[in-house]
C-alpha positions as CSV (number, residue, x, y, z in Angstrom):
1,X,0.0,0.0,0.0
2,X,1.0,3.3,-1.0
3,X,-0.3,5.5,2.0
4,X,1.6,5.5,5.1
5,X,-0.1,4.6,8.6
6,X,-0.6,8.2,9.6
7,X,-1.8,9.0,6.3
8,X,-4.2,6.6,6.8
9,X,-5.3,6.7,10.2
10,X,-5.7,10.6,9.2
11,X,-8.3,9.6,6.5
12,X,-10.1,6.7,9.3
13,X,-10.2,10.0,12.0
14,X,-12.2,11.9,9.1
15,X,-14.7,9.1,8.7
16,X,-15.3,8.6,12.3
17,X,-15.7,13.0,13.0
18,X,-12.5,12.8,14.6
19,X,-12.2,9.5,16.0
20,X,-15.1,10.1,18.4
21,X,-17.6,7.7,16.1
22,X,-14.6,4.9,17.3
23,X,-15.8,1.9,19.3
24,X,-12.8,2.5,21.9
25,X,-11.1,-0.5,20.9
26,X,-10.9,0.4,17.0
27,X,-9.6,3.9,19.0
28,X,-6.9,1.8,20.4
29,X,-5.9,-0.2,17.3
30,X,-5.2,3.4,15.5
31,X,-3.2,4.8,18.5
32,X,-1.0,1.6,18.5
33,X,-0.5,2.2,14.6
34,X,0.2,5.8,14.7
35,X,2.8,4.8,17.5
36,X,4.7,1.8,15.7
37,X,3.3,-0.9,18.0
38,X,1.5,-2.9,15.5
39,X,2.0,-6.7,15.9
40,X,1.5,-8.4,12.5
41,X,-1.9,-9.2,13.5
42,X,-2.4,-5.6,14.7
43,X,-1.7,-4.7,11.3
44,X,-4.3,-7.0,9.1
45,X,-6.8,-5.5,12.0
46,X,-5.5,-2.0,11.0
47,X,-6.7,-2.4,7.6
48,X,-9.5,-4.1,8.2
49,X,-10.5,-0.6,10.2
50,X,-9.9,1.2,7.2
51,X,-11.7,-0.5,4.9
52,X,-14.6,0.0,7.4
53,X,-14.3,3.5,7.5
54,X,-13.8,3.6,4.0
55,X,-17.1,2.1,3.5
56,X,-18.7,3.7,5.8
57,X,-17.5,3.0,9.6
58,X,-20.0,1.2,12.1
59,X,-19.7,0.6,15.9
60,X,-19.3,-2.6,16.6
61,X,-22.4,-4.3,18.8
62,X,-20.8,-4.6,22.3
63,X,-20.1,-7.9,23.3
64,X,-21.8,-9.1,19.7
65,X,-25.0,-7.9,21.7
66,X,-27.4,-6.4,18.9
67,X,-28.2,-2.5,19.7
68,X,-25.4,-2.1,22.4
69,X,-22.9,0.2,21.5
70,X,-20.1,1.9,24.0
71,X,-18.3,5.5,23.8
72,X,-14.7,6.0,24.0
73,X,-15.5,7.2,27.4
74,X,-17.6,4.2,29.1
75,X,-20.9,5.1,28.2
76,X,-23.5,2.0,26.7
77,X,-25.8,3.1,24.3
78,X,-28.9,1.2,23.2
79,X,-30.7,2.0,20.0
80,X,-28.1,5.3,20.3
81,X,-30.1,6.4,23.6
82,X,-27.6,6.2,26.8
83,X,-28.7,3.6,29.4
84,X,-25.7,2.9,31.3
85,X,-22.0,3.6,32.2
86,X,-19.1,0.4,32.6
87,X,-15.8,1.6,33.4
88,X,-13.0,0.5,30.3
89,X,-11.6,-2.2,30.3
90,X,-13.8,-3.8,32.6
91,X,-16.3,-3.1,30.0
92,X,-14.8,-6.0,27.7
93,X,-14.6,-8.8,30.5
94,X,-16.7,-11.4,31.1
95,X,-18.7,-10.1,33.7
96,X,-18.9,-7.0,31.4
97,X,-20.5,-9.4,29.2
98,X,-23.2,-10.7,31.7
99,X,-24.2,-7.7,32.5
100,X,-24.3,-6.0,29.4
101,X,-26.4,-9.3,28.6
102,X,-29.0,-8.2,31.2
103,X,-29.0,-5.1,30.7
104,X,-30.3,-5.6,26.9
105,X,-33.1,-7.9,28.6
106,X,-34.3,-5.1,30.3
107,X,-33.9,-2.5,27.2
108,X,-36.0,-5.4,25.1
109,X,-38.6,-5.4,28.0
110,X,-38.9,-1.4,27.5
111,X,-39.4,-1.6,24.2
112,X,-41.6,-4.0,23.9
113,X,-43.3,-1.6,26.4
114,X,-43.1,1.7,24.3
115,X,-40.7,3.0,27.2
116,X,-38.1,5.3,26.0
């Protein structure tokens, strides 16, 4: 590839306003790259962000968890409305993941409500 890293992690921080559209791990992965700490795998995973924001970046579902995104600062979103706040990284362990299950039973209750 032509481009160097910063040139491209310039063009994935325009796609994402800035980098603050970023799940915080994609955040991560681009800080690593714009540093020189890219493992080999780190680097596939580099331009697989790219070609995301290329085409149009997405957050990543937390915890593969439908509707459940999370800001760069610790703040879960469902269906883009803020519900709750997990401290990073605790956010991305397992009982991040068990609660962040529960917590999408309850959102799914509320909708199925017509609660906002």
């Amino acid at each position: 590839m032509s481009q160097s890293i910063c040139d491209i992690s310039i063009e994935i921080l325009g796609a994402t306003h800035g980098g603050n559209e970023l799940d915080p791990r994609d955040l991560k992965l681009l800080e690593l790259a714009v540093n020189g700490f890219l493992s080999e795998q780190g680097e596939i995973a580099f331009y697989e962000l790219y070609k995301r924001a290329q085409d149009g970046y997405t957050k990543p579902w937390l915890h593969g968890i439908e509707d459940l995104t999370i800001t760069q600062d610790g703040y879960i979103h469902w269906k883009g409305m803020e519900v709750e706040h997990y401290d990073i990284p605790w956010a991305y362990g397992e009982n991040a993941k068990k609660s962040a299950e529960e917590l999408a039973r309850h959102c799914r209750i509320l909708d199925k409500r017509g609660v906002k």
